[in-house]
N, C-alpha and C positions, 0 to 999 in steps of 0.2 A: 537207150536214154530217153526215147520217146515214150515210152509206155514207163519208167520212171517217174518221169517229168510229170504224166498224168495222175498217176497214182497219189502223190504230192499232191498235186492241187486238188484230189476228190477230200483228200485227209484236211486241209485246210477248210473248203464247202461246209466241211462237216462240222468243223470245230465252230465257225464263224455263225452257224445256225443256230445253235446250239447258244450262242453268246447272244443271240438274238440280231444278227448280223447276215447282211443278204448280200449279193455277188450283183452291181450293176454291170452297165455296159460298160466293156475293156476293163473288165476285172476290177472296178473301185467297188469298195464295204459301205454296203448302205444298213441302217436301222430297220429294224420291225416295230414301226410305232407301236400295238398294243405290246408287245414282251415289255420294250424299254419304260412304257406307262406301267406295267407292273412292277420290272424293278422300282422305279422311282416311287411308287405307293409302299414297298415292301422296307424299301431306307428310310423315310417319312415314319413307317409306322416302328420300326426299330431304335430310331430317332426319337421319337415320342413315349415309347416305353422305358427308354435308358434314360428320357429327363424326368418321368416319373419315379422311378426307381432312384434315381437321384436325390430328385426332390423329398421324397420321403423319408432318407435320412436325415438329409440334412435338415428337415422340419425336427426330427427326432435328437438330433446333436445340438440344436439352437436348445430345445426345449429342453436338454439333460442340464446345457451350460445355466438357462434361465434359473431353472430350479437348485441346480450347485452355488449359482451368488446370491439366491434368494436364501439358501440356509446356510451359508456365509455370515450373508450381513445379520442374516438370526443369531448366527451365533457369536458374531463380533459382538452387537445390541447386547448379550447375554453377559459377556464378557464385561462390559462397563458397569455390569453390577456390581462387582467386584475392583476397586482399586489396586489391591495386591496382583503381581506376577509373578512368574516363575518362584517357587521354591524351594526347588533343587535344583537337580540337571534336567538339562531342556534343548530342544533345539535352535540353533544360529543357523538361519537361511541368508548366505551369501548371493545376493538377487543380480549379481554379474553373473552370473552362473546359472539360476534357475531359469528353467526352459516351459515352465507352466505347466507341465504334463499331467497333475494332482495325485501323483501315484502316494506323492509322502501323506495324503489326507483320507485315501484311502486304507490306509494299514495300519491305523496307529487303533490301539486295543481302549482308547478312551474316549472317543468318538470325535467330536470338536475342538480338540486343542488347535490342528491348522486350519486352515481354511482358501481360498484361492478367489482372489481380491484382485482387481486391472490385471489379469493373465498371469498373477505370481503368490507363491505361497506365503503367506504368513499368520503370524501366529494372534489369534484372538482369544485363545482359553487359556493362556500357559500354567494358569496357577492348576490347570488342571493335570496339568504333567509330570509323571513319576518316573520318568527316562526310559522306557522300553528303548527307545532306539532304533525301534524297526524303520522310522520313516528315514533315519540316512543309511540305515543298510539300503532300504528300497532307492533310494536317490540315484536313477541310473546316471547322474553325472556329477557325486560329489559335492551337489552344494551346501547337503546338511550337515554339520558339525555340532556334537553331542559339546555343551559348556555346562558350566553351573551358575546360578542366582549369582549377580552383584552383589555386592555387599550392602545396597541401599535394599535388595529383596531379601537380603538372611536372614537368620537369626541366629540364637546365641550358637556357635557350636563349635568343637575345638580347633583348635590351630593343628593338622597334620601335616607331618611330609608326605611326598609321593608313595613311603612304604607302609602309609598309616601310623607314625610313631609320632608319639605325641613331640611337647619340650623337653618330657622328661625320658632321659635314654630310654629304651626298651620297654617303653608302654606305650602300649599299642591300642588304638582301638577301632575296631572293626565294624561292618554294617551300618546299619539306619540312624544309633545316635553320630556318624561321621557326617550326617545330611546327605546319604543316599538310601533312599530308600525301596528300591528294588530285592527281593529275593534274592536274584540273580546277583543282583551285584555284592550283596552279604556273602553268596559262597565262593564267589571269585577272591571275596578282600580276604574273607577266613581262610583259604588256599594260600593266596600269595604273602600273609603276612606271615604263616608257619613257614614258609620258603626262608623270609628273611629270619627271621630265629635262626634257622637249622642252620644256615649258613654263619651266623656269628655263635654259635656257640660254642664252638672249640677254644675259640677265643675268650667269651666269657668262660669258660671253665677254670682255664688257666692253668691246662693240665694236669689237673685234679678235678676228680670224681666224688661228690659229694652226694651219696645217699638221701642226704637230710633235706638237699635241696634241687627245685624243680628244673625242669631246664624253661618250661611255660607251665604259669597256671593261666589256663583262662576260664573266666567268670560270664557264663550264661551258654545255654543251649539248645539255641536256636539256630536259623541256619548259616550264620557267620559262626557260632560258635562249634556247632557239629562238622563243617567243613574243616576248621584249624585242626581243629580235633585227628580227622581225621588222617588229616595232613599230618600231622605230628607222630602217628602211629606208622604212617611208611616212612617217614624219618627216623624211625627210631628213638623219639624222643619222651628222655621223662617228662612225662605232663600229668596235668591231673585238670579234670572241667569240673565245676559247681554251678551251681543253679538253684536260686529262692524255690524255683517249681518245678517243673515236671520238665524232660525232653520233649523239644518242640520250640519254645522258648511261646511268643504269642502264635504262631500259626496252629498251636493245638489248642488255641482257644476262637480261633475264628467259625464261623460258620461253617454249617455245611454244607459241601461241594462247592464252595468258594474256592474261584480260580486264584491259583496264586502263583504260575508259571505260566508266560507266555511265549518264549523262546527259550532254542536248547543253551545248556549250561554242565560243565562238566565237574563232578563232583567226584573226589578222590576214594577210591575202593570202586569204585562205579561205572566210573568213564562219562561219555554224553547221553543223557537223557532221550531217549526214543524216540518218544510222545513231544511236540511239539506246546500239544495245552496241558499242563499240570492242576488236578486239584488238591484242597489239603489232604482228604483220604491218600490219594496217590501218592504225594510226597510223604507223611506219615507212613505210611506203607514200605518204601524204599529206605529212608532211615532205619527203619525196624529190621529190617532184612541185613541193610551191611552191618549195623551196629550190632547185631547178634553174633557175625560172624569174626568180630574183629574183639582186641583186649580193650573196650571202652571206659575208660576210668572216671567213673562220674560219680559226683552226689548230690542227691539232689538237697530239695530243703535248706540251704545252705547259703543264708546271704552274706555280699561283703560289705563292710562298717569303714574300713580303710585299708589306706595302701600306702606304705611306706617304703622309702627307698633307704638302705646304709651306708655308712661309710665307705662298705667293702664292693660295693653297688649289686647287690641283693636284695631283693624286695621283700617285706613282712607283712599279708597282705592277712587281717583280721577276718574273721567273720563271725557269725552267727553260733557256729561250732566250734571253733579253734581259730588256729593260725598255720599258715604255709611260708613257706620260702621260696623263691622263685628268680632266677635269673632273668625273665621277660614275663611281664603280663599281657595279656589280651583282654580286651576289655569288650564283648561284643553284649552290651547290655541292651541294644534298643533304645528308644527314648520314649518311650511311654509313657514311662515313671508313674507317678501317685496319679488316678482318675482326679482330673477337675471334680469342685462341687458347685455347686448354685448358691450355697449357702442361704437354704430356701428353711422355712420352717417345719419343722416333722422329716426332714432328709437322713434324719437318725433312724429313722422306723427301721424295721426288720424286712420291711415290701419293695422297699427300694435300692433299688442295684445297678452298677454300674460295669459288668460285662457278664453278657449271653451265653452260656458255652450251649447247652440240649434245649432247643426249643422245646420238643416234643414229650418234654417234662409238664409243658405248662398246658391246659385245655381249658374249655369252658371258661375262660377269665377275663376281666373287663382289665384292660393293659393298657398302662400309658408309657407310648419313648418319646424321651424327649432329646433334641438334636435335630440337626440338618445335613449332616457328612453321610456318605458311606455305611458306615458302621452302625449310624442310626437308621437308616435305609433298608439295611440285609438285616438288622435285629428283625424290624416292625414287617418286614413282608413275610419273613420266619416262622414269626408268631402267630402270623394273620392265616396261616395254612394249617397251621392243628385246631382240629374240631371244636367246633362251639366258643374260641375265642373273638373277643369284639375288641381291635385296634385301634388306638386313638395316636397321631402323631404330632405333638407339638415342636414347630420351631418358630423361633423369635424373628425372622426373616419373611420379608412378602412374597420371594419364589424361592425356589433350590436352585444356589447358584455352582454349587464346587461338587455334583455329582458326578461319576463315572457314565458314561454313554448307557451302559445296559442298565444299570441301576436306575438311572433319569426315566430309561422307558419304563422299566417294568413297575417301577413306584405308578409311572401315569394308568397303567392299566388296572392296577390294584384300586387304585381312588376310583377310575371309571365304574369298576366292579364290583367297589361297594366291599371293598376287602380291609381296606384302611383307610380311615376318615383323616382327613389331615386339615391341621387347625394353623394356618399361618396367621405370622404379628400376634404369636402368643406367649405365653412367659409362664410355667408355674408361681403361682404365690404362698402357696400352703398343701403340705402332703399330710391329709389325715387317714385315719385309721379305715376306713370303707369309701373313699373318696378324695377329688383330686381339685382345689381351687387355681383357676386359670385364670390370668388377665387376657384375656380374647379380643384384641385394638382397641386397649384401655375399658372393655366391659367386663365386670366378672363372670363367671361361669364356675358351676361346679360341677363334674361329673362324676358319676360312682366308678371305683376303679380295687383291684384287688392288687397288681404289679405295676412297678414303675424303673425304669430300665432308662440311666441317661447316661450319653453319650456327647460328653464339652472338651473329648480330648483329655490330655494329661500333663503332669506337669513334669516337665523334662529332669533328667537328676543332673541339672547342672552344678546346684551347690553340690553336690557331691564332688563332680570334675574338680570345683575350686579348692575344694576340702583335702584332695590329694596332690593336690599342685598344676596341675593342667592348664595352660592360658586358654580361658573362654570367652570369645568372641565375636564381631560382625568382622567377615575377612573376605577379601577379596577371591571368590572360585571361580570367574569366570576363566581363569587361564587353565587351570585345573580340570579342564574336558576329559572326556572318556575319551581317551587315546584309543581303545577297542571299536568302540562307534566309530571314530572318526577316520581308523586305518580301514573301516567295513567300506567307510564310502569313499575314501578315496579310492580304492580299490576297482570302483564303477567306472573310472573317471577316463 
């Protein structure tokens, strides 16, 4: 036990030296001043680098926050240029609920619409929002909810139910002229509104098969209209699609490599889309492909004049070429309608045009666009890149207030670079034959110009809607949310 006993207390000596720890008299632990001064220098200096290390983020967290409400309140500032808000669907940030995180301001594909104001998200750009929706999928607790414009923000556009069906039975209309204007949500409504056909029409039939008559016709083919389409062919249903122009409907007239998908979407023959970013090649591309492979009954060139409903409740729906019959129409026209004019002097000329389809037609040319949107944006930067042309931009506005995030920058780089001259608080006043008169903040100005490409928007085909019976109107959407969005983010919750 004795030589135990000792063995133990050498292991002890040992460890206690080691700790910097010394054996007095009758066995009390005393300190090695220098070790314990080193430890104490060694926690100091540990001490001192973890508040460094510290401090250096949090200098870098203070100065991300500084710089996130500095272009905030930029873009809030931006935003008052503009009296109008939200125009379609848009986000509702429930601020019981928001936790400040700014993840919804980070992911939206238009840059400034939200922004993060005393620790919460709100909206300073909304008239810049086309409903993507990602910021309340991203919403990891639910507080965003996808609604629509007030009725004090709408404008004229029809009265639907939840399946898209107008007042009058079985006409239906689909897409952008319903006031949404996403892609995405064109092939979602052209999907879901062939659902509801397929489902009543055993019913309309009335146990009789009539050759003579459609089960849908629908008018335009675009991508509400190639979705129903397509829908109607795994249904089995007689249909027949027309279209004034070509398959595509306006996306085969946009730009190119203009993104025009930004989240996936599942499209019937197809499934979900891959690629998370879609451009128009791409999607043109993918159409081309199922439509080749499937019975697609189209005409093109083919406009409609009216639409009539029967006694028998079958619709005689006129066009351009004939007439059809049809148990359900779809109506996924878009609202484009007739290009705005200026009603400018010489706007008759043969030089001036009001949509871009091949830049890369026009070179060497002194080009005037005239507009402030988008679409005047990606014409004039287009242009500005085939050889030897010289860009002029006019808008009647002191900044660009309703652009898209990337289009905002890349116009600012093109100006810096001397790619597109741009002439704000301007006004065409006269298009002549080798030149272009401009009010330039009430000074004239003439420059030599060869094309003139304007972009004022278009004028919606409402009389039409009223000409076939449709109630068109300011209506209350805001109840009317994207039930999709809004189950995305509850889902976080």
């Amino acid at each position: 036990m004795t030589a135990e006993f000792s063995n133990h207390r050498s292991t002890i000596q040992e460890k206690t030296a080691l700790a910097g720890l010394g054996t007095g008299p009758g066995g009390r632990q005393e300190f090695d001043p220098p070790l314990c001064e080193n430890i104490r220098v060694n926690n100091l200096v540990g001490l001192v680098i973890a508040a460094i290390v510290t401090l250096f983020f949090v200098r870098r967290y203070l100065k991300e926050q500084k710089l996130r409400e500095t272009r905030a309140h930029e873009a809030a500032k931006k935003g008052t240029l503009r009296s109008d808000g939200p125009q379609s669907q848009h986000p509702h940030i429930d601020t019981q609920y928001c936790i400040g995180c700014a993840t919804c301001t980070t992911v939206c594909p238009e840059g400034d619409v939200l922004a993060m104001l005393g620790g919460q998200a709100v909206i300073v750009n909304g008239y810049k929002c086309i409903g993507h929706s990602l910021c309340a999928e991203a919403c990891p607790v639910g507080a965003i909810t996808m609604v629509m414009a007030g009725p004090s923000m709408g404008a004229d556009l029809p009265q639907l139910s939840p399946e898209f069906e107008t007042n009058v039975p079985n006409l239906f209309i689909v897409g952008e002229l319903g006031g949404l204007a996403l892609i995405k949500n064109a092939i979602n409504q052209g999907r879901d509104c062939a659902d509801t056909i397929g489902a009543r029409i055993p019913g309309l039939r009335k146990g009789k098969t009539n050759p003579d008559v459609l089960d849908a016709l629908i008018v335009g083919a675009g991508p509400a209209g190639i979705s129903a389409s397509l829908r109607a062919i795994e249904r089995k249903l007689n249909y027949l699609t027309v279209d004034e122009g070509e398959v595509g409907g306006t996306v085969s007239k946009y730009p190119r490599q203009k993104l025009v998908l930004t989240s996936p979407v599942e499209l019937p023959f197809y499934g979900k889309f891959k690629k998370t970013e879609l451009s128009k090649e791409d999607l043109l591309a993918i159409w081309a492909e199922i439509l080749g492979k499937v019975e697609f009954k189209f005409r093109k060139g083919e406009k409609v004049e009216d639409v009539k409903k029967g006694e028998d409740g079958v619709f005689t729906v006129t066009t351009t070429k004939g007439q059809h019959r049809a148990h359900a129409v779809v109506l996924a026209l878009g609202k484009g309608g007739i290009p705005r004019k200026l009603g400018v002097q010489g706007e008759e000329l043969p030089k001036v045009m009001y949509r871009l389809i091949e830049a890369d037609h026009y070179v060497n040319k002194k080009i005037l666009v005239v507009g402030g949107g988008d679409s005047a944006i990606e014409a004039a930067m287009g242009l500005a890149h085939q050889v030897g042309n010289q860009v002029t931009l006019s808008y009647r506005k002191e900044a660009f207030t309703r652009l898209k995030d990337r289009n905002e920058k890349r116009i600012q780089e093109s100006m810096h670079n001397g790619k597109v001259k741009v002439l704000f608080n301007s006004m065409p006043v006269e298009f002549k034959q080798n030149s272009v008169l401009l009010d330039v903040s009430g000074k004239m100005q003439e420059i030599p110009n060869d094309f003139v490409w304007i972009f004022a928007g278009g004028e919606p085909p409402t009389a039409f809607l009223k000409k076939i019976g449709v109630q068109v109107g300011l209506r209350d959407m805001t109840a009317e949310g994207s039930s999709e969005a809004k189950q995305s983010a509850l889902a976080h919750v």
